[in-house]
C-alpha positions in Angstrom: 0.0 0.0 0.0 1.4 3.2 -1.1 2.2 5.9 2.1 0.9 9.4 2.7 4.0 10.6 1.2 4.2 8.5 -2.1 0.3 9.6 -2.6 1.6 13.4 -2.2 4.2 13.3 -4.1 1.8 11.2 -7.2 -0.8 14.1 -7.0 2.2 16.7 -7.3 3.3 15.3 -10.4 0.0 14.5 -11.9 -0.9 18.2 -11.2 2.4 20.0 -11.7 4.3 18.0 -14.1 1.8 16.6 -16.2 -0.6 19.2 -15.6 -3.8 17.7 -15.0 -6.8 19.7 -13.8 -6.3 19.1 -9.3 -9.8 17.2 -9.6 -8.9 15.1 -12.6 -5.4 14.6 -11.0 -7.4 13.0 -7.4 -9.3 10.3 -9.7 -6.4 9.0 -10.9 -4.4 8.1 -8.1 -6.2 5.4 -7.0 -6.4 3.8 -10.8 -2.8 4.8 -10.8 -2.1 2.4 -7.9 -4.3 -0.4 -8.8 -2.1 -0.6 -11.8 1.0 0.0 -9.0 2.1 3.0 -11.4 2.8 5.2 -7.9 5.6 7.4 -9.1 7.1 8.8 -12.0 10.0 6.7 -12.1 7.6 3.4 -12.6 5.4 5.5 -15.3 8.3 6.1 -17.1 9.7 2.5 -17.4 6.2 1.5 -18.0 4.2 1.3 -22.2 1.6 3.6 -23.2 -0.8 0.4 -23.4 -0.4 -0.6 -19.6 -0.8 3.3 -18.9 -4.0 3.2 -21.6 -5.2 0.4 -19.5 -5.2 2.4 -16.0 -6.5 4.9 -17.1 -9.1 4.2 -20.0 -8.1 7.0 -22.0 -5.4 7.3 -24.9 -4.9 10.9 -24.6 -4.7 10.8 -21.4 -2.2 8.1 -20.9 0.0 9.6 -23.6 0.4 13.1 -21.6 1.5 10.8 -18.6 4.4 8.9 -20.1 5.7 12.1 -21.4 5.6 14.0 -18.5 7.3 11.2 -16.3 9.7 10.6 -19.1 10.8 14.0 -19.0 10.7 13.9 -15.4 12.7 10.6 -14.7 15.5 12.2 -17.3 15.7 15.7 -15.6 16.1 14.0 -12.4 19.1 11.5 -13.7 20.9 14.2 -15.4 20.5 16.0 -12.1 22.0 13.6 -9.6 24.6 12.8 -12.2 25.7 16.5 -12.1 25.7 16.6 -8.5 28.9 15.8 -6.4 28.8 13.4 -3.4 27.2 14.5 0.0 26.3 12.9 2.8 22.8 12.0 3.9 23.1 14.6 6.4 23.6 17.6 4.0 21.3 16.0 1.1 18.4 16.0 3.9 18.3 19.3 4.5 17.4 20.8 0.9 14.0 18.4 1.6 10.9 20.5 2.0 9.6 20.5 5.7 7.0 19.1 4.0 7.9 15.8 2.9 9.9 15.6 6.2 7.6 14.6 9.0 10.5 14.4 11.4 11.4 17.7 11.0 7.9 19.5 10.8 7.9 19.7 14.7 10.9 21.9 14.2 9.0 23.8 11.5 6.4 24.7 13.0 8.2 25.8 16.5 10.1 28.3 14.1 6.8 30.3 14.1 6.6 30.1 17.9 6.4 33.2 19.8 7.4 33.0 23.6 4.7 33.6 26.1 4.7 37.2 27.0 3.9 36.2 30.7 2.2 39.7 31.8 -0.6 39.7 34.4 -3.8 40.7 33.4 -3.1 44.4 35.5 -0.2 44.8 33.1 -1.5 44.4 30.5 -4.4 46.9 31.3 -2.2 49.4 31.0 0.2 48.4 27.9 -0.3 50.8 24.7 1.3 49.5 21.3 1.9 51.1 18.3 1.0 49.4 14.8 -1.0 50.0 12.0 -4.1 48.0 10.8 -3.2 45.4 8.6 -1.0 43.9 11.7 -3.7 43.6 13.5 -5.4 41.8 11.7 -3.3 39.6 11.1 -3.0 38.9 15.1 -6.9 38.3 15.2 -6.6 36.1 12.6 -4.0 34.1 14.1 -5.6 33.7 17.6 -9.2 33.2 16.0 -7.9 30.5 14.0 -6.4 28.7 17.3 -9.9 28.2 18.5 -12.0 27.4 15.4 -9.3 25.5 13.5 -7.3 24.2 16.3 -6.6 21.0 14.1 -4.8 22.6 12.0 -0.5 23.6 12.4 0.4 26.8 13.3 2.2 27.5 9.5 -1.1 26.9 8.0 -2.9 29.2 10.3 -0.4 31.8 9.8 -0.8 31.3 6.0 -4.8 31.8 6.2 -4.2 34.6 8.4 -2.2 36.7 6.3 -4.6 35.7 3.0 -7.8 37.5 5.0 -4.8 40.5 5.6 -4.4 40.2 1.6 -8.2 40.4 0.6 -8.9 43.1 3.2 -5.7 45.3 2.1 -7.0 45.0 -1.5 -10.6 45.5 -1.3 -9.5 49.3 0.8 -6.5 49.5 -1.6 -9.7 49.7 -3.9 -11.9 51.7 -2.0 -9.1 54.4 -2.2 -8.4 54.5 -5.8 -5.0 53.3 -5.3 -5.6 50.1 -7.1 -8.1 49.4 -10.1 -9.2 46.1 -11.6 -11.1 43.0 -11.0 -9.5 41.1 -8.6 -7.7 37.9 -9.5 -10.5 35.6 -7.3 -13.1 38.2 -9.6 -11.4 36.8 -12.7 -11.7 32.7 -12.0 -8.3 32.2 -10.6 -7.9 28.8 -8.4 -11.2 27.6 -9.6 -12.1 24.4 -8.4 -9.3 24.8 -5.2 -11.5 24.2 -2.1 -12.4 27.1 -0.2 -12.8 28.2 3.7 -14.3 31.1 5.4 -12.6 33.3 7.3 -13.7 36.9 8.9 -15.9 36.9 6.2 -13.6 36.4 3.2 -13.4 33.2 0.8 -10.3 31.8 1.0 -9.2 29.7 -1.7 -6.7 26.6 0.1 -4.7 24.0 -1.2 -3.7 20.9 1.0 -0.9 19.8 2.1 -0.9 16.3 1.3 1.3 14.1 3.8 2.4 16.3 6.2 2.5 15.1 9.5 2.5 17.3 12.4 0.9 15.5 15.7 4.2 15.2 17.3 4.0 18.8 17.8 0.7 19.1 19.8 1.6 16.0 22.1 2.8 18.8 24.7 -0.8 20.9 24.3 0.9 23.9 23.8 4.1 25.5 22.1 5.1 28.8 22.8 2.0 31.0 22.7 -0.5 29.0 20.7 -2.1 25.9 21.8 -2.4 23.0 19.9 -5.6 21.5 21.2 -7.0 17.8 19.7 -10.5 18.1 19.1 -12.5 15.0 18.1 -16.1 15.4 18.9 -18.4 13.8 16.4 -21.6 15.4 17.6 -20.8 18.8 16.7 -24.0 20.6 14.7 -23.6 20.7 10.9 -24.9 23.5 10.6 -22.2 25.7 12.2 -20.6 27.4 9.3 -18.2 30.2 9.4 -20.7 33.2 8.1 -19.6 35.1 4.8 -20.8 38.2 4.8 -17.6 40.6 3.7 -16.8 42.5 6.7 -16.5 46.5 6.2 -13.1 48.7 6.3 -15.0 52.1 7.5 -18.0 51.3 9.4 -18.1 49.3 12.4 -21.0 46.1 11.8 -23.2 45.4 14.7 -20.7 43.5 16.9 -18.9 46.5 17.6 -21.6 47.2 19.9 -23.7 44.1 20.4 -21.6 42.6 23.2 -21.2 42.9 27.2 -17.8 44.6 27.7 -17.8 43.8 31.3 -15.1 41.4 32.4 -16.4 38.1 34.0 -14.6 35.4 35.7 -16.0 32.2 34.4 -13.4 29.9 35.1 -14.6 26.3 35.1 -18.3 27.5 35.1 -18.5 26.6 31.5 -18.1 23.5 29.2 -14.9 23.5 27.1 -15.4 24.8 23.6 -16.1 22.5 20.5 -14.6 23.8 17.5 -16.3 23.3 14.0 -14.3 20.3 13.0 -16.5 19.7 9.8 -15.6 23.7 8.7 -13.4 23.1 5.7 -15.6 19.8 4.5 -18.8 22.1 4.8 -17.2 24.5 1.9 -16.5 21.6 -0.7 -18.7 21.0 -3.3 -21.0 17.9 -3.8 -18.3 16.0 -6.2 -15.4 17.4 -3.9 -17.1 15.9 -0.4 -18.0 12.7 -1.9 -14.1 11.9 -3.7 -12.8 8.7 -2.3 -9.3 10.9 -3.0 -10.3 13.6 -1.3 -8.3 14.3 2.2 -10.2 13.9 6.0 -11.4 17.4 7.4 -8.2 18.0 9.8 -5.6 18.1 6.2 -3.9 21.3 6.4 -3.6 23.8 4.8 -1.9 26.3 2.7 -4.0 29.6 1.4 -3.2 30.3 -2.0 -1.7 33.8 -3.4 -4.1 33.8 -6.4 -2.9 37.5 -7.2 0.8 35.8 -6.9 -0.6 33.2 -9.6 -2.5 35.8 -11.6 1.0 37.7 -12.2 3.1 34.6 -12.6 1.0 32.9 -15.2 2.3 34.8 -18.2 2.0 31.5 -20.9 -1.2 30.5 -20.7 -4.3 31.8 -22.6 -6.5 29.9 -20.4 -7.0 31.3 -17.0 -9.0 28.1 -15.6 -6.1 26.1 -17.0 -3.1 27.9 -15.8 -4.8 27.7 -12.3 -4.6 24.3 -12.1 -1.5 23.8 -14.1 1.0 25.9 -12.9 4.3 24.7 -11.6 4.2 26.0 -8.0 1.4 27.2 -7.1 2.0 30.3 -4.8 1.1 30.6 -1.5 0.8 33.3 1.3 3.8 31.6 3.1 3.8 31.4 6.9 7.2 32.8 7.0 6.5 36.2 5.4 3.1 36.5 8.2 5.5 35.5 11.0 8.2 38.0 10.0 5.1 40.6 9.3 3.9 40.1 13.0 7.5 40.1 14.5 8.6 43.8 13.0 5.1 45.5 13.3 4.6 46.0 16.9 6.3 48.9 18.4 6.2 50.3 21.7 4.8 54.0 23.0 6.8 56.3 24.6 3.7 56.0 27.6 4.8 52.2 28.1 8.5 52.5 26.9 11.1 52.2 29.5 12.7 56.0 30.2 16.3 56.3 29.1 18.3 58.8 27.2 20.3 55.7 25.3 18.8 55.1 22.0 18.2 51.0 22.2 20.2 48.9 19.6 18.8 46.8 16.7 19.0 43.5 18.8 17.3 45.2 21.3 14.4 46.8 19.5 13.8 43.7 17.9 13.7 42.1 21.4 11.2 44.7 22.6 8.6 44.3 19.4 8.9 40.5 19.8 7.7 40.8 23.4 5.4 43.5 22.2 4.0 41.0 20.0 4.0 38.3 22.7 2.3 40.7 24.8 -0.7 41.5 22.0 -1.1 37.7 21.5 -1.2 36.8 25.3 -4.4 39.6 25.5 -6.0 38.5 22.5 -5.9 35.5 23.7 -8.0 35.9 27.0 -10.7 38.0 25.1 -11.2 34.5 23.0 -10.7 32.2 26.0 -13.6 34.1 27.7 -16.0 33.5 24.9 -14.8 30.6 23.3 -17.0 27.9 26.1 -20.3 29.9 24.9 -19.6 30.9 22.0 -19.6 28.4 18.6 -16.7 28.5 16.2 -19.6 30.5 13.5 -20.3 33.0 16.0 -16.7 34.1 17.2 -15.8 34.3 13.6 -18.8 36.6 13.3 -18.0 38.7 16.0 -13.9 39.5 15.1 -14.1 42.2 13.0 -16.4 43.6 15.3 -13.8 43.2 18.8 -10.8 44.7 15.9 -12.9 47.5 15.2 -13.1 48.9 18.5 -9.3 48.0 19.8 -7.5 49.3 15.6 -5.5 52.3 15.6 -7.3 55.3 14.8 -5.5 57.1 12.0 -6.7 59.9 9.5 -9.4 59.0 6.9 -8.4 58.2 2.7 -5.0 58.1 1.9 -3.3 59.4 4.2 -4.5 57.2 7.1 -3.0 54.2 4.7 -0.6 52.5 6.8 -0.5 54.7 9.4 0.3 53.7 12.9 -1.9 54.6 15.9 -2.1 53.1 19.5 -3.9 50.0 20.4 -4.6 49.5 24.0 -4.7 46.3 25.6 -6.4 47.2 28.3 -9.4 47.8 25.6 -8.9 44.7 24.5 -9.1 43.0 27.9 -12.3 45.1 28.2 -14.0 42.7 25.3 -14.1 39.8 27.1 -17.3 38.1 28.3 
């Protein structure tokens, strides 16, 4: 039986070698195995009439012996060109990935140390940032509790797509970008979707990678990994989609109790929506035997990335499925977004006449961001027991919209920074 890797690494070369449409690509995996044609090495070596035979289509078969023979010869001239190194050294240029081992270490490079602040410090903690950071931080922690299955790169990646679509649609409002959007245009058609703070996010999975060794402890640095496996969680809970607005604040701005409560162990724990990303498939996509269980994570694909890199294609549906590499909003580029964005106020900075070097500026703004995390965190632990997954996803932009910066209105408030206060954020909770 073929592993979770050698099935990952079929679909990638059914969908980026020979360029089969993703859902074509999934149907044939399991004919592809049958026939025990599970890599390009063994397609290659193989006839076009054994292929033919798999697959039940001429055409089809044809386009699959090429591609792994072109494959199979790239990768021999390759190896041949390449000089002698130990295991040790050839290991490391292997995605994370296709290295389960190492994914533990992967996704701890995202960590952030807990900020350890009581909740009377944090009352009075002012931090300066611009929107789009924050965002990115509600993100982040919302996804902890709706979509705890899922690793901490993936949720990072999510997170910083809702930054993306937001960013875009007021880069739009503002007349400082024009155009239909790459989504508008039928880019990543047919990728399966999830909803997040009311955008559409179009995901690709991450077939393979294995990541449970990292939530064995609970939790790593400041995000919990928590396992949720409750199978009598109501189907209907689905992540509203209703686009949330840049300049007016929605009704959960002002439809919530802002008086701290202390409910601890006066509630049941939270269930998350475990069926959230299987509820967004369509019929054909839900019923697959291919298809991957709910808990698959995820990347969030950079369909303006894959607009502006697919240059050779006349067909837009085709070079969406097609592509090479499919871009992604990389968890690196959110993690070093969230790291350099918080600064500290001259209210809450330490007084002294020395001007603080680099290492220790970038010190201060990680614990700045350590410090926005940790409060975050308690406004969605004190709601998160009464509260379904749907409805705190429904209330976020509400809670950023009274904590975001305030900063001038059109253009010149665009990526201007502005005090957040903790202690207004602390002021959410149930």
């Amino acid at each position: 039986m073929s592993t979770t890797t050698e099935v990952q690494s079929l679909l990638r070369f059914l969908s980026q070698d020979a360029r089969l449409p993703l859902s074509t690509a999934m149907g044939k995996i399991k004919e592809l195995q049958k026939s025990s044609l599970t890599n390009p090495s063994l397609i290659a070596k193989s006839n076009l009439q054994t292929i033919q035979s798999a697959l039940g289509d001429e055409k089809l078969a044809k386009q699959l012996l090429t591609a792994a023979k072109r494959v199979s010869k790239k990768r021999s001239s390759e190896d041949s060109a390449l000089p002698k190194e130990s295991s040790i050294k050839r290991r490391k240029n292997i995605p994370a990935d296709e290295k389960s081992n190492d994914a533990v270490l992967f996704e701890r490079s995202f960590c952030i140390p807990d900020a350890g602040a009581t909740e009377a410090e944090l009352e009075t903690i002012v931090i300066i940032t611009n929107r789009a950071p924050l965002v990115l931080a509600f993100a982040v922690t919302l996804l902890k509790y709706t979509m705890p299955w899922q690793p901490l790169s993936s949720r990072l990646s999510l997170a910083q797509a809702v930054v993306g679509l937001n960013s875009r649609r007021k880069a739009l409002s503002l007349g400082l970008e024009k155009g239909a959007s790459a989504e508008d245009e039928g880019w990543g058609q047919g990728q399966p979707v999830v909803r997040l703070m009311g955008n559409t996010i179009k995901v690709m999975k991450r077939w393979g990678y294995e990541w449970e060794e990292c939530s064995k402890e609970g939790k790593v640095g400041n995000f919990e990994f928590k396992d949720s496996q409750d199978e009598n969680m109501g189907k209907d809970n689905v992540i509203a989609d209703d686009a949330p607005k840049n300049d007016s604040k929605g009704d959960d701005a002002t439809s919530m109790d802002s008086k701290p409560q202390d409910n601890k162990g006066t509630q049941p724990p939270f269930k998350p929506y475990k069926s959230l990303l299987h509820s967004n498939l369509s019929s054909s996509q839900q019923t697959h035997p291919s298809s991957p269980s709910d808990d698959t994570p995820l990347w969030a694909l950079d369909l303006e990335a894959l607009r502006s890199s697919s240059t050779t294609s006349s067909s837009k549906s085709h070079s969406s499925s097609s592509i090479s590499h499919l871009p992604i909003h990389t968890p690196q580029s959110a993690h070093s977004y969230l790291l350099k964005s918080f600064k500290t106020s001259s209210s809450s900075a330490p007084s002294s006449s020395k001007r603080p070097s680099k290492q220790e500026e970038k010190h201060r703004q990680e614990k700045n961001l350590a410090l926005v995390l940790q409060a975050l965190d308690l406004l969605y632990a004190s709601w998160a027991p009464v509260l379904s997954a749907q409805e705190l996803d429904r209330r976020t932009w509400g809670w950023y919209e009274c904590v975001r910066p305030e900063v001038k209105q059109g253009v010149e408030g665009w990526g201007q920074r502005g005090e957040v206060r903790l202690g207004k954020v602390l002021d959410l909770r149930r």
